[in-house]
N, C-alpha and C positions, 0 to 999 in steps of 0.2 A: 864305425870308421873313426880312426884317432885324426884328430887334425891337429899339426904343431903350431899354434898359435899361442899370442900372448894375451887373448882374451881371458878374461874373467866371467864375465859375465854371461851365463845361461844361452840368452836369446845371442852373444855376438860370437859364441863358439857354435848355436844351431847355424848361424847364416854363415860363418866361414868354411861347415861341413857341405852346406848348400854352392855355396861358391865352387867348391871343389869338385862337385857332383856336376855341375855344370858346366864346370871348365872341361872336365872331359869328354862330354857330349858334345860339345862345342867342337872340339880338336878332332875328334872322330867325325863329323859329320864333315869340315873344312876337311878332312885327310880323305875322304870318302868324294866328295869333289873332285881333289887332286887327281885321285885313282882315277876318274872317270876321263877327264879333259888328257889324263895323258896315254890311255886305252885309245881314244878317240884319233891324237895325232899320232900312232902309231901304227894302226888300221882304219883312218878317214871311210867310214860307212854312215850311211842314213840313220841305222838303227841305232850305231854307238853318239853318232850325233844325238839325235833323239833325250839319249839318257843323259851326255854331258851337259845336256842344255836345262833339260829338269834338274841335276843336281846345282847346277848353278842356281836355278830359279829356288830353291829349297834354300839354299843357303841365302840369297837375298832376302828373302821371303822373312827368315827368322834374325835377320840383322848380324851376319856374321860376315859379310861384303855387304860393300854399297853397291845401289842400284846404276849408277853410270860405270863402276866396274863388274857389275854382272854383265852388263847392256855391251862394254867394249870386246868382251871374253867370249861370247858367244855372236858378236860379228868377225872377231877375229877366228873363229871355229866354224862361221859357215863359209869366211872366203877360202878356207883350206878345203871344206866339202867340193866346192864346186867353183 
């Protein structure tokens, strides 16, 4: 993987290729969230509850939301449940 950086140095072009590597897993897993919370307010079920609420927890978990915005995202999807 080419990375367009103005690094020079060995170790700060490995860590900008690392960076990059991460950022997409990042964005996929935040875009993989999305997908779920808006399956869920589409079709309001237990079961897709269920998974919107794990993907939110996944994603707080690994620091890609904060924990009082996982906590308000998933009271705001169980007063839609029920």
């Amino acid at each position: 993987m080419e990375v367009n950086t103005l690094a020079n140095i060995k170790s700060a072009i490995k860590r900008a290729e690392l960076n990059v590597k991460r950022n997409e897993k990042n964005s996929a897993q935040k875009s993989a969230m999305r997908s779920a919370v808006k399956a869920f307010e589409a079709n309001p079920t237990e079961e897709l509850f269920r998974a919107a609420s794990s993907s939110i927890d996944k994603a707080k978990s690994k620091g890609l939301i904060h924990a009082n915005k996982a906590s308000r995202d998933k009271a705001r999807l169980a007063a839609k449940l029920g």
